[in-house]
N, C-alpha and C positions, 0 to 999 in steps of 0.2 A: 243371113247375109247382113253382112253392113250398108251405111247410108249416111251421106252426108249430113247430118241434121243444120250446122249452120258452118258459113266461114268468115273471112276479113284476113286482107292482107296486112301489112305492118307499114308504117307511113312512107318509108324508104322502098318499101316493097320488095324487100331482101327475102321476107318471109309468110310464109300463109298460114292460117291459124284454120285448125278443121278440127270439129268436135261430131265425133261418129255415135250413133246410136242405133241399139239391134231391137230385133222387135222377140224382148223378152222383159223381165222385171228390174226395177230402175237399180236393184244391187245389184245386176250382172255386170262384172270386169271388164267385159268387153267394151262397156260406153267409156272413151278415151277422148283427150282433148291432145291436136297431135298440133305440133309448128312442125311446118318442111321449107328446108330451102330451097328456094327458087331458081337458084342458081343449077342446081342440080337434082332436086324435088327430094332430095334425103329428109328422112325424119332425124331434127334435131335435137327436140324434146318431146312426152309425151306424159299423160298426168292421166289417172284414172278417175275421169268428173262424169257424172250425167250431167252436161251442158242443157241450160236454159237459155243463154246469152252469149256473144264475147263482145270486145272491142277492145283496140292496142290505143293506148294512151300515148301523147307525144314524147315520154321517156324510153319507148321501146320495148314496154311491158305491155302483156296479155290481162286485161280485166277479165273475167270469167263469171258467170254468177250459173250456181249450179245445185244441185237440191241431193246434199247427203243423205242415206237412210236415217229417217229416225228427225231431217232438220229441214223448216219448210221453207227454206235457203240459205245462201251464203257467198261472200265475194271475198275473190280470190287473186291477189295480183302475182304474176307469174312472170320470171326473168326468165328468156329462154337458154342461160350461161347459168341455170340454177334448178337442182331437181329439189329443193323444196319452196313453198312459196315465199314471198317478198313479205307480202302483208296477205292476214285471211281473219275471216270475222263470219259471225253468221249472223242472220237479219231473219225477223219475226216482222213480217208486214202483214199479217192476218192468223185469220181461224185456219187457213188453208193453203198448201204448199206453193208454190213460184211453178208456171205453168211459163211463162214465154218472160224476158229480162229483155229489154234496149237499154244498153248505157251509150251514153254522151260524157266520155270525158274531158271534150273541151269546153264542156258547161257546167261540169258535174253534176249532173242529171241521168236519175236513170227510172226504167217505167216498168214496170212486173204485171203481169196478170196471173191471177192467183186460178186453181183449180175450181175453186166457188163464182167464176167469172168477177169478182170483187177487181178493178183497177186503180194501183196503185203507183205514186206519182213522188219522189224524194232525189235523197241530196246521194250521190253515188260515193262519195270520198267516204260520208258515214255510216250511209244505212238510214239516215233517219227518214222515216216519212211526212211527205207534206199535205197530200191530200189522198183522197179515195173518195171513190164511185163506184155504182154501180156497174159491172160491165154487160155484155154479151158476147159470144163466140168471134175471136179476132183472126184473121190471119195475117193481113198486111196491117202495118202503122206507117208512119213517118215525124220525126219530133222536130219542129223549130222550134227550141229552147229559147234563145235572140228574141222571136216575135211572143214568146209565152204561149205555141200552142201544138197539138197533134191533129193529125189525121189520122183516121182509123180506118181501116175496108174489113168487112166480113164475107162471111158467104153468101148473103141477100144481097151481096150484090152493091150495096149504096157503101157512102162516104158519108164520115161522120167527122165533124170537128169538135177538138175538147180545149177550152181555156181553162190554160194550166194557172193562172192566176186568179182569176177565180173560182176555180175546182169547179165552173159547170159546164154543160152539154153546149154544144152551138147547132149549126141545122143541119137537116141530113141531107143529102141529095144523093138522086138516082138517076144513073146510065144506059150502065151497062145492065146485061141480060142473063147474067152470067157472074158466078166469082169475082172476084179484084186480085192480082194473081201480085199486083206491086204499085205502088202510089208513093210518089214523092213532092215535096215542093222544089216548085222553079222558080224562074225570072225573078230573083233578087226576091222571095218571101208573097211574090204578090200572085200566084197562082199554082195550082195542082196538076199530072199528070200523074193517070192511073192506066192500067193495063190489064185487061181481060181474059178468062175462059170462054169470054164468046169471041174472041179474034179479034177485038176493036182496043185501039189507041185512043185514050181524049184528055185534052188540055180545059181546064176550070179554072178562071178569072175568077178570084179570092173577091174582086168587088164587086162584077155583078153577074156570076153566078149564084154567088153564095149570100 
């Protein structure tokens, strides 16, 4: 069976962007990257990627970053009035393939984690990398590119902050009792809301929580 693995509307929000993933080998056909319109949820266009990532740039293009057989990624800009790509290039950010991709194209920042837990940090127009760390097992993130920094949530449960300008760790704090299921920053950059597999909501003041 199929499965959502990620999505993103289009800024206009004309279109939805949904990249499926089946549970066999990353060259199966099946993993598809599909736009549908919303007007009517028809599929418009559909591209045959194992997605890592996406997000729609403010020109109306699909960025994609996605891990060819054989390539330990690659980004893809995608028209959905175009069945080949716009722009595609592949990116060498390690020993080991692209396991999760955020892009921010209105920073041009994008964040990868690699298979080897290795996290890496660059410029999304080129590929180029900026910094790397160390990682551990991530599920949720969140990037204020603006303020220079990420949030991280794993399965232990805590929140991790990483300055992305100095490429190091910041503190970790713990909550919840349970997963971190989605974290984002609020109130104009100055605090956190995370959300849990133990059923709990909570808000973190960047000053004196952290």
């Amino acid at each position: 069976a199929e499965a959502g693995a990620a999505l993103a509307f289009s800024p206009d929000g004309s279109r939805l962007a949904v990249a499926n993933h089946v549970a066999s080998r990353e060259a199966d056909p099946r993993h598809r990257v599909r736009i549908f319109r919303t007007s009517n949820w028809s599929i418009e266009r559909e591209w045959p990627m194992f997605c890592r990532g996406l997000a729609w740039n403010s020109a109306g293009q699909l960025i994609v970053c996605d891990t060819p057989q054989g390539i330990p990624g690659r980004l893809s800009w995608l028209d959905p009035a175009n069945d080949e790509p716009v722009r595609q290039f592949a990116i060498n950010p390690g020993r080991s393939p692209v396991q999760l991709a955020i892009l921010n194209p209105a920073v041009d920042r994008i964040f990868l984690q690699l298979g080897n837990l290795e996290d890496c940090y660059g410029t999304l127009s080129t590929g180029n990398i900026l910094l790397k760390r160390g990682g551990f097992p991530m599920q949720q993130s969140s990037m204020d590119a603006g303020a220079g920094e990420m949030v991280f949530a794993g399965e232990d449960a805590a929140l991790r902050l990483w300055d992305l300008i100095a490429g190091s760790d910041g503190p970790v704090r713990r909550g919840h009792t349970d997963r971190v299921l989605a974290v984002a920053f609020i109130n104009g950059r100055s605090g956190l809301r995370s959300v849990s597999a133990d059923g709990t909501l909570r808000d973190w003041d960047l000053q004196s929580d952290w």
